[in-house]
Every structure is written in C-alpha cells, then in structure tokens.
N, C-alpha and C positions, 0 to 999 in steps of 0.2 A: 098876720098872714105873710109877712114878707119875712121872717122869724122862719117859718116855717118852707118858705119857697128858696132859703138861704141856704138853710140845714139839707133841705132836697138836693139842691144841688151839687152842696160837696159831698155828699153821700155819692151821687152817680159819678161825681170826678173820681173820687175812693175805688169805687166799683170799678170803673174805667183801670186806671192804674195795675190794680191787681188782675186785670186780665192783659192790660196791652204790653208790660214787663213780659210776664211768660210768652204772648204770640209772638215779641221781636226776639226772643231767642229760642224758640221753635222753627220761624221762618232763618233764621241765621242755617238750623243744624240741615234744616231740609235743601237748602241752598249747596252747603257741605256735603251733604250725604250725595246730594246729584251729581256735584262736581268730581266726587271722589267715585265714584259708580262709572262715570263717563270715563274718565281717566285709566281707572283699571281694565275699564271694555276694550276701551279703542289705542291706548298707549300701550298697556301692558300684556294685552292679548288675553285676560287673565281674570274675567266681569266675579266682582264681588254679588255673590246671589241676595245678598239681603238690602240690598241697597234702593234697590225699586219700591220694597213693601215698606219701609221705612219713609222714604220718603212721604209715600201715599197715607200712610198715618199720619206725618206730621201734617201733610197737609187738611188730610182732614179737622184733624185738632184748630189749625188756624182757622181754617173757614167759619166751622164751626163758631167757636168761639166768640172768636170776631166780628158775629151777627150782634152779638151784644155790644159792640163798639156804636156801629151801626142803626141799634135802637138808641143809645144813650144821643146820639146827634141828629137822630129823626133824616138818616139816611135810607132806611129800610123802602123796600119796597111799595107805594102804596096808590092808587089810580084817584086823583082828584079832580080829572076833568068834567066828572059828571057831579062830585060831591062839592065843586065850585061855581055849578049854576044853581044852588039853592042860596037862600038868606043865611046869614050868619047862624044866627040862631038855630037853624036847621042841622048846619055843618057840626055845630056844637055837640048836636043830639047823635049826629051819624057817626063822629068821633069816637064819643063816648060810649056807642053802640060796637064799634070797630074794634075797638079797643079790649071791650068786653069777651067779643069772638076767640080776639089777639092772647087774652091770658087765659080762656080756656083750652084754647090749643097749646098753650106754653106747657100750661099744667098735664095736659097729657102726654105732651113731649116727654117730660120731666118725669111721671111716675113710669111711663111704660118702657121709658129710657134707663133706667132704673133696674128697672124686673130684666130689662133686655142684658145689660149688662151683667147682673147677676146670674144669669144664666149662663153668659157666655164664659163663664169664670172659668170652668175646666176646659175651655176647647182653647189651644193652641194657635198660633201664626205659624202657617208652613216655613217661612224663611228665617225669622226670628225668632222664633220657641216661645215667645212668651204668649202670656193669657191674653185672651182677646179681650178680656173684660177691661183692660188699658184702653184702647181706640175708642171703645163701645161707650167707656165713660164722659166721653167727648157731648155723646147725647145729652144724658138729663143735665150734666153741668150747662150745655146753651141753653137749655128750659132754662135754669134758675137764674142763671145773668139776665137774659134777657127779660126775664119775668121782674128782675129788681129793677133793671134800666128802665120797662115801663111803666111799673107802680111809680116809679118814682120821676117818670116823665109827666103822668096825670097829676100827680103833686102838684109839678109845678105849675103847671098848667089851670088849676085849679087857684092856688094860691101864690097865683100873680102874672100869669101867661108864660107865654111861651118861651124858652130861654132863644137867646140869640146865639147860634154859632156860625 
C-alpha cells in the first residue's frame, strides 16, 4: 500500500507541475497585457481594443485551472463543521460519499465542457478574432485536472492517509 500511496503522489506532483508551469506564465502575460492596455489608455491617449478581452481570458484560463492546484492540496472549498461532529468512521463514509458527488460533477464539467467548446469553434472573439473554442477549452481541461487531482487524492487517502501539506 505504501507502493502505491508513493506512486499517487508523484503522479499528482507530475499533474501539479504541468499545469502550474502554464498558469505562472499565463498570469505573467495577463499582468503584461493589463499593464500595456493601461499604459496605452492613459499615457498614450491611444487604448489598445484587445487588451481587456485578453486579459479576461487569461484570467480565466488561470482560475480555472488552477482549481486543480487547489484539489491536488485539499484546498478547495469544503464545509466541515457539521461533517466534524460525527465519529470518524462516519466522516470516512461522508467523504467518500462527497467525493462521489465531486467526480460526477467533474465528469459533467468535462463532457459538456467538451461539446461546449466544440460548438463554439466557429464563433469568433470580437477583439481578438480568434475562435472562442480557445477560452471555452479552459472548461473540460479543469474537469480532467481536477478529476485526476482527486482520483488520485482518494488513492492516497485510501492507501495510507492523507498526505501532509
């Protein structure tokens, strides 16, 4: 088991890495594109139009994403003040029940996020031109990170508790 709660882990650090590489240089251009958008508004008299929609993509993108950072450290959002007054063993069960809910709704995230995306493949960005099916894809990709951050949090959690961070 502990073979296996090893292999979990650097699986999610792997996982980790390949998305927090891309969000620190996402948030790098989005920080750039603001500055350079500010600049041309109010120094130059002269506002670059695409500079707002870009941003608000990028940011999307990070957000997104970065939900999956989020599950991989058991930062995500989760209400345990009432799932703390039962017995261990109960907490175990509501987990694992939670949990359950957690990758049904990933997995719908992911396929309807999918189809949505695929849809939007011919409709355009007014300021940017490009395919909206880019932004769009920000969706089912947060299903699937986060869908492998929590298979692979139950792993651990399974064989041999809970990691420490």
């Amino acid at each position: 088991m502990k073979q296996i709660n090893s292999v979990a882990r650097k699986t999610a650090d792997i996982v980790e890495k390949i998305t927090a590489v891309p969000l620190v240089v996402m948030g790098g251009a989005m920080v750039a594109v603001v500055l350079a958008g500010t600049f041309w508004r109010y120094v130059l008299n002269d506002p670059l139009l695409w500079t707002e929609e870009a941003a608000r993509y990028l940011m999307i993108w990070v957000v997104l994403i970065g939900a999956s950072i989020t599950m991989r450290h058991r930062e995500h959002v989760r209400i345990n003040v009432i799932v703390n007054l039962f017995p261990e063993k109960v907490r175990i069960v509501l987990r694992i029940i939670t949990n359950l809910f957690v990758i049904y709704f990933l997995y719908i995230l992911t396929v309807y996020g999918w189809e949505m995306a695929q849809r939007s493949e011919i409709q355009t960005s007014p300021a940017l031109g490009i395919s909206m099916f880019w932004p769009i894809l920000a969706v089912p990709l947060t299903g699937i990170f986060c869908l492998i951050q929590l298979v692979l949090q139950m792993v651990i959690d399974i064989s041999g508790g809970e990691e420490q961070s």
